[in-house]
KEPAKOL-10104 format. One record per residue (C-alpha): y, x, z. Coordinates in steps of 0.25 Angstrom, whole numbers, plus 2048, in hexadecimal, padded with zeros to 3 digits. Last residue first. Layout:
residues N
YXZ;...
END
This chain:
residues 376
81976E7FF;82177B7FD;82878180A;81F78B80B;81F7927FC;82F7907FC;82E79880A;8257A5807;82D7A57F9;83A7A6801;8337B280B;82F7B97FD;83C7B97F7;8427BC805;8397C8807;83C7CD7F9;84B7CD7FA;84A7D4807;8417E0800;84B7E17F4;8587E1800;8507EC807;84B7F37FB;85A7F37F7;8607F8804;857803804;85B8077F7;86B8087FB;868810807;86181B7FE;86C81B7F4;86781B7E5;8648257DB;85982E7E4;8528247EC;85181A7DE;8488257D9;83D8277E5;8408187E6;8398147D8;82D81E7DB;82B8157E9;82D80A7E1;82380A7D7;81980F7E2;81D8027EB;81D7F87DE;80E7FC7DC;80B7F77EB;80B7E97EA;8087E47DC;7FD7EF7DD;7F87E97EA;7F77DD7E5;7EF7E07D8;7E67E77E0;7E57DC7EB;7E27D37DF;7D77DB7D7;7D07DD7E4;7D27CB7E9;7CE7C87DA;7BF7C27DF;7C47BE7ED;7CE7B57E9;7DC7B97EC;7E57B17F6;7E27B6803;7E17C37FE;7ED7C67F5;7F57BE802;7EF7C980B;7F57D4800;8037CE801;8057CD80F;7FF7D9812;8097E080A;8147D880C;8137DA81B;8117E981A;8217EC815;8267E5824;8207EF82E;8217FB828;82E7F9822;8317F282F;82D800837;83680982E;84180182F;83F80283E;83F81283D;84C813833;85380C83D;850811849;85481F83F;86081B83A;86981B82D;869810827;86380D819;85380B820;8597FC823;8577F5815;8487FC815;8477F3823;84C7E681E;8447E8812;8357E981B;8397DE823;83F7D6819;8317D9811;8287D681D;82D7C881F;82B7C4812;81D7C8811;81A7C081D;8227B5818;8177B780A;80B7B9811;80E7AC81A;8107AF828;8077AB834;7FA7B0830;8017BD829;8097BF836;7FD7C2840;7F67CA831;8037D282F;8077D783F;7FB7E2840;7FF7E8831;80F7E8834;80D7EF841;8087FC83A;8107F882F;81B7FB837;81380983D;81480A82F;82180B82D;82581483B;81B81F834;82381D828;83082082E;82A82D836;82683082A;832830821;83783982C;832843826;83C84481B;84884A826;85084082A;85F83C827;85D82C828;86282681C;862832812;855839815;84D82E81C;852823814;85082E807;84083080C;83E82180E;84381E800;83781D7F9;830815803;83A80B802;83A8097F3;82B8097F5;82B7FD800;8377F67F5;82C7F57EA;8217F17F5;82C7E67F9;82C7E27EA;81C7E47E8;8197DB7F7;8237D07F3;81C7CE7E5;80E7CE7E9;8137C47F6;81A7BB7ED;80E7BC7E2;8047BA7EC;8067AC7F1;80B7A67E5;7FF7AC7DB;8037AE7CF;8077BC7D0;7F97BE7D8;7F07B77CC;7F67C17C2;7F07C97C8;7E37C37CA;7E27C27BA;7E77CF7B6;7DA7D47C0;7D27C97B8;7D87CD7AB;7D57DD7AF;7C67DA7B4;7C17D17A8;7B47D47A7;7B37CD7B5;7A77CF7C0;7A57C67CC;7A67CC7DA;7997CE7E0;79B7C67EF;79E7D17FB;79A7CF808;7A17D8812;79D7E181D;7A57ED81D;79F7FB820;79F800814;7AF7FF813;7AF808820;7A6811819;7B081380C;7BA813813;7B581F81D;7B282780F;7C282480B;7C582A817;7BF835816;7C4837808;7D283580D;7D0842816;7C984980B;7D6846802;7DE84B810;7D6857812;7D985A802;7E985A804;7E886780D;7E286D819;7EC86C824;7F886781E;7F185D816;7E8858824;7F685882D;7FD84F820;7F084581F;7EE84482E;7FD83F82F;7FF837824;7F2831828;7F682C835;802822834;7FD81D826;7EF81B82C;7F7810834;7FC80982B;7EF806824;7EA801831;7F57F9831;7F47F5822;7E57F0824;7EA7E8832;7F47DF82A;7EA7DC81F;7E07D7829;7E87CF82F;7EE7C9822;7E07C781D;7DD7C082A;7DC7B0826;7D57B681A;7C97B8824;7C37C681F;7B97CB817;7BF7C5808;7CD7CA809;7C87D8810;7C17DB804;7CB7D77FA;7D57DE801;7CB7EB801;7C77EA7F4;7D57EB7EE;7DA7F67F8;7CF7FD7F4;7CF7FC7E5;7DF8007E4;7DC80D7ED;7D18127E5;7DD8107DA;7E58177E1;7DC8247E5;7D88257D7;7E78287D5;7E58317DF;7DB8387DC;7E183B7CF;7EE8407D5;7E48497DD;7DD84F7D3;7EC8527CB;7EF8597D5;7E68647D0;7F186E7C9;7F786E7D7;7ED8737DD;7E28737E8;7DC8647E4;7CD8677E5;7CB8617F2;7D08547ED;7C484F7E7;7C084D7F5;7C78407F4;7BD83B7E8;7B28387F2;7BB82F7FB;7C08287F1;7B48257EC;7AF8217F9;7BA8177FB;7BA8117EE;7AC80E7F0;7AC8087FD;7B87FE7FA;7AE7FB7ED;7A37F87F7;7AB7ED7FF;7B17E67F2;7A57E27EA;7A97E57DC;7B37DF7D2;7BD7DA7DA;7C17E87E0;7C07EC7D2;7CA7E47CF;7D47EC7D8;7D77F77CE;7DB7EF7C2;7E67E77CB;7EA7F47D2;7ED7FC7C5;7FA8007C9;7F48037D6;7EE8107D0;7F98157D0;7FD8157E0;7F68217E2;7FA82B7D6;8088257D9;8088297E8;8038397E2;80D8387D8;81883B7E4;8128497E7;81084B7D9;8208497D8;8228537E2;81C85D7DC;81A86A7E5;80C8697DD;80186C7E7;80986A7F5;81085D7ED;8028587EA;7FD8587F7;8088527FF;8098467F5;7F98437F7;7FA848806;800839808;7F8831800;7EB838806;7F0836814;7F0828813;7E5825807;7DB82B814;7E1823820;7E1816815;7D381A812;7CF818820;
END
């Protein structure tokens, strides 16, 4: 529900900004406001740690759906700066949840089913990826960027009663004074860990690559295949139907395949199909487009069911924070690092790079998977 809602607001965001401003670069700063706050992931996610995981889920969802509305008074662009501050706030409510949640979900169900689990969540993401563009472009252009904050706050208000309705037993968690040096503590814990530091370090380099790609999707479709820009779309809808398939296929393959062959196998997939989007056709543009669906998610789920399988309960927030961060902050780096390597450097040329890069990764990660198996 909140994902439909986060869908349609990240995309009207932009939209909204540039109709005020005519900026293109507070268009942009809107994805930055977002992703800000996971900077401080690791501080952000002890709370989940902190306090009894199910009602803090209902609480951020409810305060985000009461400060949504707050958006009704944006009608100029000397107020964009409300909505920059929303947001930010936005982010960082984003950071708790997704903390909370994979703590939740790692103490209710069978950890035998955590890849399952994790695999069906990013379907059904996927899939309010292929709708709410949609509903959130038709609802702006109808009424304006206040029907899709009303929108999100809707769904945020379902969130919050669909959290209600879970039926979990939650324990007290234990109070520390010493909240940063125990979150300092947990991550510091991951690097040394030899399960997740392989995965932690694949999934940020091939993230780092994801947003290389995704910065130069609108010079492939210009300068590579000759389309107009709206056929971005039409390449992004064929990627997630791939990650459609991706999320069914993870929990089956996760319970034959270690995390980190799995991984593996993503990565080449995904790098083989960046390398390919230099030549010049369409069928091949499409099917590219459905492995980098297809193969980017497997990292991802790989990495997070790991962080849960391996973490104990009373860190699990601060570590799914600190995990996430380690993931996805390299994708916002790079996403502002292509947008200036698309204008200096061949766009056929960078492609091949990511894909060498993202093969280079997967075969590091592969030969770590076999030296750790064929150990005694």
């Amino acid at each position: 529900m909140s994902g439909f809602g986060t869908t349609a607001m990240w995309l009207v965001s932009g939209i909204w900004v540039k109709s005020l401003t005519g900026s293109d670069t507070l268009a942009a700063l809107t994805v930055f406001a977002m992703w800000a706050p996971a900077l401080a992931g690791p501080l952000l996610g002890t709370l989940a740690d902190r306090v009894r995981r199910r009602p803090l889920l209902i609480a951020v969802n409810a305060a985000m759906a009461a400060l949504l509305p707050a958006l009704l008074l944006l009608d100029s662009g000397d107020r964009v700066w409300l909505l920059f501050g929303v947001l930010v706030v936005y982010g960082a409510a984003g950071v708790v949840q997704d903390a909370a949640e994979t703590a939740l979900v790692a103490g209710a169900v069978d950890r035998r089913l955590l890849g399952d689990l994790n695999g069906l969540r990013m379907t059904v993401n996927e899939s309010t990826k292929l709708i709410a563009p949609l509903a959130a472009a038709g609802l702006f252009a109808r009424f304006g960027g206040a029907s899709v904050a009303l929108l999100d706050a809707a769904t945020f208000a379902l969130a919050a009663g669909i959290f209600a309705l879970l039926r979990v037993r939650e324990e007290k968690p234990a109070r520390s004074r010493y909240a940063w040096a125990d979150t300092a503590e947990v991550a510091r814990a991951l690097w040394r860990s030899p399960v997740l530091r392989p995965l932690l370090a694949a999934g940020g380099a091939t993230m780092l690559l994801a947003g290389l790609n995704g910065a130069l999707l609108f010079a492939v479709v210009d300068r590579v295949l000759g389309h107009a820009p709206t056929f971005v779309g039409v390449l992004y809808a064929v990627q997630g139907a791939g990650s459609l398939v991706a999320g069914l296929l993870a929990g089956p393959l996760l319970r034959r395949l270690p995390e980190r062959v799995f991984a593996a196998a993503g990565t080449g997939l995904f790098a083989v199909a960046v390398g390919l989007r230099s030549l010049p056709y369409d069928a091949v543009a499409l099917v590219c487009a459905g492995a980098v669906g297809l193969g980017l998610p497997c990292v991802l789920v790989a990495a997070m069911t790991a962080v849960q399988r391996e973490t104990p309960d009373a860190v699990l927030g601060r570590a799914a924070a600190t995990a996430q961060s380690l993931l996805f902050v390299p994708n916002a780096v790079a996403l502002a690092l292509g947008a200036g390597l698309v204008a200096v450097v061949e766009v056929r040329v960078l492609l091949v790079a990511v894909g060498v890069l993202g093969l280079v990764t997967a075969a590091a990660l592969a030969g770590l998977s076999r030296g750790r198996t064929a150990r005694p």
